[in-house]
N, C-alpha and C positions, 0 to 999 in steps of 0.2 A: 570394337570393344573399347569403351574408357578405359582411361587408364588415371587411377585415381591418387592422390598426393597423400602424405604427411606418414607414409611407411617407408623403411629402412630400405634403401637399395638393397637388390637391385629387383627388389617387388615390391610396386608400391602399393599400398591399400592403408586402412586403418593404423593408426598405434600401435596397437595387437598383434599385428603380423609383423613380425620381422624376421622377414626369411634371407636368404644369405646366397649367392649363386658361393661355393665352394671352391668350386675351382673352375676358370673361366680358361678355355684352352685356344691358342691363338687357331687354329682351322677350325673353330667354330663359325658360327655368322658373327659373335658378337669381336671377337678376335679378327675375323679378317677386316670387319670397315676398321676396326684402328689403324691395323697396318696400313691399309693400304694407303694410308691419307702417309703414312710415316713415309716415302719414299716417293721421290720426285720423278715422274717414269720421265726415261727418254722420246724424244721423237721417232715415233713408230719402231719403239723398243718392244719387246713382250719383254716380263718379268716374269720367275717361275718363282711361284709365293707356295707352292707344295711344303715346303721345309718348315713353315709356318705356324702348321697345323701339330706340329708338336710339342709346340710353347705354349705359355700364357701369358697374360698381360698383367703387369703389377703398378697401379698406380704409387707412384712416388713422390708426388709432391707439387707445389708450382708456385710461380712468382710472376712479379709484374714489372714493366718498359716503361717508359716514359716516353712519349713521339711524339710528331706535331700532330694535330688533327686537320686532316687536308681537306675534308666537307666542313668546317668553322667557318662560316659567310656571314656572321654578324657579330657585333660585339658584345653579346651576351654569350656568345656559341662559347665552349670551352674551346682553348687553343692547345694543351697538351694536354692530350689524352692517355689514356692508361689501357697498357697493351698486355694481356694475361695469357702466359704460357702455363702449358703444363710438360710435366715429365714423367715417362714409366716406361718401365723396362720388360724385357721379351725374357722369360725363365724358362727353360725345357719344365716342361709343367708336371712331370715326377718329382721336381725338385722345387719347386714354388712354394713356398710359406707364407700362409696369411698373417703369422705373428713376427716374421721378420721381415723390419722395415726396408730393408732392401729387395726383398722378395726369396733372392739365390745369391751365389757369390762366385757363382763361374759357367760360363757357357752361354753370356747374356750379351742382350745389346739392351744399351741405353737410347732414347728417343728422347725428343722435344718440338710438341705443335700448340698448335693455337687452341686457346681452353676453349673458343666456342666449337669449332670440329669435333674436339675428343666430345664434348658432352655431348653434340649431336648424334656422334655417332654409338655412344654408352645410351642415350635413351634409347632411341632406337634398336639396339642389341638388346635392354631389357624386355621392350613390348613384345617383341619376337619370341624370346625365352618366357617372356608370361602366357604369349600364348600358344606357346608349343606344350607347357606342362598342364594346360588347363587343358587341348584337346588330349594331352597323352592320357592324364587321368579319365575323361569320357569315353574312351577309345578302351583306354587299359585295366580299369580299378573299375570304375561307378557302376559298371555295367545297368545303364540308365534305357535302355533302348526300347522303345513301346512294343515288346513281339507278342505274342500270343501266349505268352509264360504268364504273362502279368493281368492281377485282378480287375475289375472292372475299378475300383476306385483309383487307380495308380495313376499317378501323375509325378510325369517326365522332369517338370520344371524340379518340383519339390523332391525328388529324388537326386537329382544333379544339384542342388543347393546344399542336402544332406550330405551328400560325398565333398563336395568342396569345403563345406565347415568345418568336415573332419579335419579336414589338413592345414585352416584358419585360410581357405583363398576363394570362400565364397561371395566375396563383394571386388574381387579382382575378375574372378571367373564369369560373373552376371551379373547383367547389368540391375536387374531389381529383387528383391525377395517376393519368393510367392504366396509367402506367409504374411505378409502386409500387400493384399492387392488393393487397400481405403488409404496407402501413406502418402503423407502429403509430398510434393516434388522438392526435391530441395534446390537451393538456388546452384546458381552457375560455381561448378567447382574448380578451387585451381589449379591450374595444370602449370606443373612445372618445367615441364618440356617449352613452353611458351617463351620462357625466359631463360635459355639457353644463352643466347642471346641478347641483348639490352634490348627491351622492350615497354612500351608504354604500358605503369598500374593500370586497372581496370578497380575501381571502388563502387559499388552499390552505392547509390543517394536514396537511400530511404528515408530520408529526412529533407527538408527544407534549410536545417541548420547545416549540413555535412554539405550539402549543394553550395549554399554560401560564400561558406569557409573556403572551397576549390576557385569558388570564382572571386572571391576577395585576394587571396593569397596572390592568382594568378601565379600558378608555378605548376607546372605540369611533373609529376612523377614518372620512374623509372624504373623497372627490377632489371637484375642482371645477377649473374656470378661475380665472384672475386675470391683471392686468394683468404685465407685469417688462417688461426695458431701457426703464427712464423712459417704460412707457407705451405702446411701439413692437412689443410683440406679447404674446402671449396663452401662457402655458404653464399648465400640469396642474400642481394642487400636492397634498399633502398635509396634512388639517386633523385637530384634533380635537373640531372641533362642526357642526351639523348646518348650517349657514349659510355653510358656508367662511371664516370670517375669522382663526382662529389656529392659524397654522403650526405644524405636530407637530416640527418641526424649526430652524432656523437656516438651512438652505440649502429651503426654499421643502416641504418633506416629504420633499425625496428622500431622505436618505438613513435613514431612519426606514422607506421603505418596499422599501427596499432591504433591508432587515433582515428585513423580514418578510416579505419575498418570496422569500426566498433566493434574494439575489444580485441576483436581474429588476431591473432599473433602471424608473423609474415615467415610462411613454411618455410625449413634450413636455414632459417637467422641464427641459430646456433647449434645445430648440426650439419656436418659434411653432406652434400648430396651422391658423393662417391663415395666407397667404402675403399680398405685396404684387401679386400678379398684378392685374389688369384682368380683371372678372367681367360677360361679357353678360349683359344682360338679356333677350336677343334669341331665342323659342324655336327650335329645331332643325324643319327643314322635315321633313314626313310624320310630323308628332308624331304621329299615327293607331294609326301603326306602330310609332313606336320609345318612345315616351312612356309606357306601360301605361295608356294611359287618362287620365293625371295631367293634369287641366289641357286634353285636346284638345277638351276644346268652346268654350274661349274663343277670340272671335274678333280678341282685341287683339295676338294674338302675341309676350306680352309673359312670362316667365317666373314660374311661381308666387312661387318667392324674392321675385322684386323687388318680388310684388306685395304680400304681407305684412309686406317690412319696411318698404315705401315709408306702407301706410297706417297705422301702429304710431308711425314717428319723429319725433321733433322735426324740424322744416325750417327752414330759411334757405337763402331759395329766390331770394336777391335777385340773385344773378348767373346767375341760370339764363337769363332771355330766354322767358320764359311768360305766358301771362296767367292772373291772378289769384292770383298765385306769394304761397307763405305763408311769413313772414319771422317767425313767434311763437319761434321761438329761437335767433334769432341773437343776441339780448345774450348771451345765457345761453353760447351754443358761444366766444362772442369772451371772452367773460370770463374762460373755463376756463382755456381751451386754446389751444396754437401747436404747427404741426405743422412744424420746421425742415428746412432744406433737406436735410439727411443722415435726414430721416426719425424723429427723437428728436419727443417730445412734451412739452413742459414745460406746468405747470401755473401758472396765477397768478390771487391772488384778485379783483383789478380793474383799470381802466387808471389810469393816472397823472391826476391832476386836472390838468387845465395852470395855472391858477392858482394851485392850493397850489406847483407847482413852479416856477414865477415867485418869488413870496415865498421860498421856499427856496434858489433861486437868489441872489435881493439880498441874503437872510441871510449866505450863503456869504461875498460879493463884501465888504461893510461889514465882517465878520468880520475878512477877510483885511487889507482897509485900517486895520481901528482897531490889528490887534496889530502893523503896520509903523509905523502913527505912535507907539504903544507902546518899542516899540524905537528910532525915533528919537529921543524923549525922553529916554529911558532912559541910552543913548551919547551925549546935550545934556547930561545933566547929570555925568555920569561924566566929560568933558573938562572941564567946569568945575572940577569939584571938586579933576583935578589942578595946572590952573593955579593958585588958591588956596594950594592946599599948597607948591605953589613960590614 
């Protein structure tokens, strides 16, 4: 089943649809591949990720590195590259708030992985949840099923189309309308999943001039993620080297790919492709059935997602309320990063020494006292001078 672009995670379809996973609970599938990437396993450790399954995952935010680029073998190759993390936190998921930017404020761990993981593993958690709620509705609501109840006119497709539009997820749920079997095919659509990763444009030459242009220019394009609003979400840009880090453009690629797209505007150049929703980790009961198999033999009930990016991330785990909680980055996440109450992310390179700002403090304080006794003297000697002259 495609899976189609330019709707609001974490289903995508049309414009139109913008549905919302509510609450994403970490023992779901989409919850466990996050985790699991979050957590580095030991050699021939098991890890028991059960406890998991009663979180959710709250995205928070993310920012970007600067490193060298160790595949750069020519002098055109970019030499420092831009390295994009993300950050979000584990919330007992009774307590998760989508309207608060932190998510919870006790009984959490914070995490930090690499932005193309998490998205790998958040598409991936959607398509799963698109298609568990498209057979649940077949299965449960449509009651579509060709049995001996139904008229000689009845058709299966157009009645499953019918039940899916009710709920706006009939061009997510099937692949065509049965109601246009003469529509034209449309061309190759884009998948955003694609570019998860920095990935080479793909532009239609329906023209001889657009063909040109790519070969005069000689400059091959690029989509990829990156961080924008200070850190607070994740859009699609347009690059021109193989690493995503310099923008073909001024405004982020778009409108360079606008150009060559005739017209198309480039999906998530200004909206997030993640949202701030609360993501269970929690999997869906009778995974047997609605799961494809993904994942239903594990018996921790915990989501694949969470379970990938939980053993993958950097942790600080010191307000989670665990035992044997691992705390190896929390300098490193307190150092970076602040995630503010309206949900912006600033970035900063360490904390304040309180000593050096003590002495900077009495520096200030002495400063201020010696240029008022300055001035006092100053206006002592200045009334002297007039009485003199008188």
């Amino acid at each position: 089943m495609a899976v189609a672009v330019q709707g609001a995670l974490p289903i995508y379809g049309k414009q139109n649809m913008q549905h919302k996973l509510a609450d994403v609970k970490a023992d779901s599938k989409l919850g466990q591949t996050l985790l699991s990437k979050a957590r580095k396993l030991e050699q021939d450790a098991e890890v028991d990720f059960t406890w998991v399954a009663g979180f959710s995952i709250k995205f928070q935010g993310c920012h970007h590195i600067s490193q060298w680029n160790g595949e750069a073998d020519g002098d055109e190759d970019v030499k420092i590259a831009t390295k994009r993390l993300v950050r979000f936190r584990l919330c007992p998921t009774g307590y998760c708030s989508k309207s608060d930017a932190g998510g919870c404020d006790s009984g959490y761990g914070d995490y930090i992985i690499d932005m193309n993981t998490y998205l790998e593993a958040y598409f991936q958690a959607v398509e799963n949840n698109q298609q568990y709620m498209c057979e649940y509705m077949e299965k449960m609501s449509c009651g579509c099923d060709d049995d001996d109840g139904k008229d000689d006119g009845f058709d299966e497709d157009i009645c499953l189309w019918d039940c899916y539009a009710a709920a706006g997820m009939a061009e997510i749920c099937m692949d065509k309308n049965p109601y246009n079997d003469d529509e034209e095919e449309e061309g190759e659509q884009f998948e955003v999943r694609e570019y998860v990763e920095c990935a080479e444009a793909k532009f239609e030459e329906n023209d001889d001039n657009n063909r040109r242009k790519l070969e005069e220019e000689e400059v091959q394009y690029f989509i990829g993620p990156y961080c924008a609003e200070q850190g607070g979400a994740i859009y699609l840009g347009l690059f021109t080297d193989d690493v995503c880090t310099v923008f073909a453009d001024s405004y982020g690629g778009a409108s360079t790919y606008k150009t060559l797209s005739y017209g198309e505007s480039l999906p998530y150049s200004s909206s997030s492709v993640v949202g701030k929703e609360c993501i269970s980790c929690k999997e869906p009961e009778e995974v047997d059935e609605n799961n494809d198999g993904n994942d239903e033999q594990d018996e921790d009930e915990v989501v694949e997602m969470c379970e990938e990016i939980y053993a993958t991330a950097g942790k600080c785990e010191s307000d989670l309320g665990i035992d044997n909680a691992n705390t190896a980055a929390c300098n490193y996440m307190e150092g970076i990063k602040i995630v503010r109450k309206d949900g912006t992310v600033q970035v900063q390179s360490s904390k304040a020494n309180k000593t050096a700002s003590i002495f900077i403090g009495l520096f200030v304080v002495s400063f201020v006292l010696l240029a008022a006794y300055v001035y006092f003297l100053h206006t002592k000697l200045q009334r002297a001078s007039i009485n003199l002259s008188e």
